[in-house]
C-alpha positions, -999 to +999 in steps of 0.1 A: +299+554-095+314+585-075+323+620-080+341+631-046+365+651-030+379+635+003+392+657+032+422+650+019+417+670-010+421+639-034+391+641-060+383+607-065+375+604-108+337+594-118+332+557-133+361+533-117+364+523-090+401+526-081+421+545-109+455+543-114+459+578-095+439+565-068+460+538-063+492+560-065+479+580-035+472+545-014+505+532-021+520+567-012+501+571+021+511+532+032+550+540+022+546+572+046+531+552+074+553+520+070+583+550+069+565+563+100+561+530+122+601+519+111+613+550+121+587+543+157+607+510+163+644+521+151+640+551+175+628+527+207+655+503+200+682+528+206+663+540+236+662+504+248+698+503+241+710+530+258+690+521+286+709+495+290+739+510+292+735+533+328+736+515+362+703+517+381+690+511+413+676+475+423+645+496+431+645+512+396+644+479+382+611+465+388+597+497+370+621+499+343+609+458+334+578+469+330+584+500+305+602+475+287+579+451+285+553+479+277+577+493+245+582+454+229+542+450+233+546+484+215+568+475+186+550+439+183+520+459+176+537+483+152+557+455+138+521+437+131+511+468+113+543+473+091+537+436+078+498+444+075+508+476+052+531+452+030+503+429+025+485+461+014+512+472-010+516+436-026+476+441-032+481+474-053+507+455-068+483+424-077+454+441-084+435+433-057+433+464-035+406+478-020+386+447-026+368+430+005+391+396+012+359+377+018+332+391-010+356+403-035+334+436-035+347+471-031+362+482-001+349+515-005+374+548-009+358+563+020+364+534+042+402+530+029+405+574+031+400+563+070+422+530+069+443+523+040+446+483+058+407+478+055+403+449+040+369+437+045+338+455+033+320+474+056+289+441+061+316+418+065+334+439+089+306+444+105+297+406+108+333+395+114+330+423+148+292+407+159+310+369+161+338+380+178+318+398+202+295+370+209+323+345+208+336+368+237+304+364+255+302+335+254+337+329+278 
């Protein structure tokens, strides 16, 4: 059971755990980021494009490869995220939002209030991170 007000200024409502108003402000906040990250990539495409379109020096182009390289690692990553936060929004849409992949437990508002593409619980987030590390170790 909670009774909160986020620094968002969302009051969260006492005795469910994610209420149909709850999930209205998710699904809101992942439109505005997905919005957000596709207007990110549009934006570099047309920079990329029009960078294609002036002459440059040989010497320029060394450097100008590697900004390029640097923007499509860029837009990989925000491409990743824009699938992660349809994943999200097909969740609201299932039912299964805000509940931990691997235990089926709540998420936790606070933990989605700081990322809305949680979706572990904070132990198994927490155990997923201690593998990985020691996996990493262990190279």
């Amino acid at each position: 059971m909670f009774d909160m007000k986020t620094r968002s200024g969302v009051t969260w409502e006492k005795g469910h755990y994610m209420s149909k108003r709850q999930l209205d402000y998710f699904y809101n906040k992942l439109i505005a980021l997905k919005a957000e990250l596709e207007n990110t990539v549009r934006k570099s495409l047309l920079k990329m494009k029009a960078s294609d379109t002036h002459p440059i020096e040989e010497f320029e182009r060394s450097a100008l490869a590697i900004d390029r390289d640097i923007e499509i690692q860029t837009q990989a990553i925000n491409w990743s995220l824009i699938q992660r936060i349809d994943q999200a929004l097909e969740r609201i849409n299932d039912g299964s939002y805000g509940y931990c992949l691997e235990t089926e437990e709540p998420i936790g508002i606070e933990r989605l209030e700081a990322n809305p593409l949680s979706i572990f619980c904070l132990t198994v987030q927490e155990q997923y991170e201690i593998s990985e590390k020691q996996r990493i170790t262990r190279i």
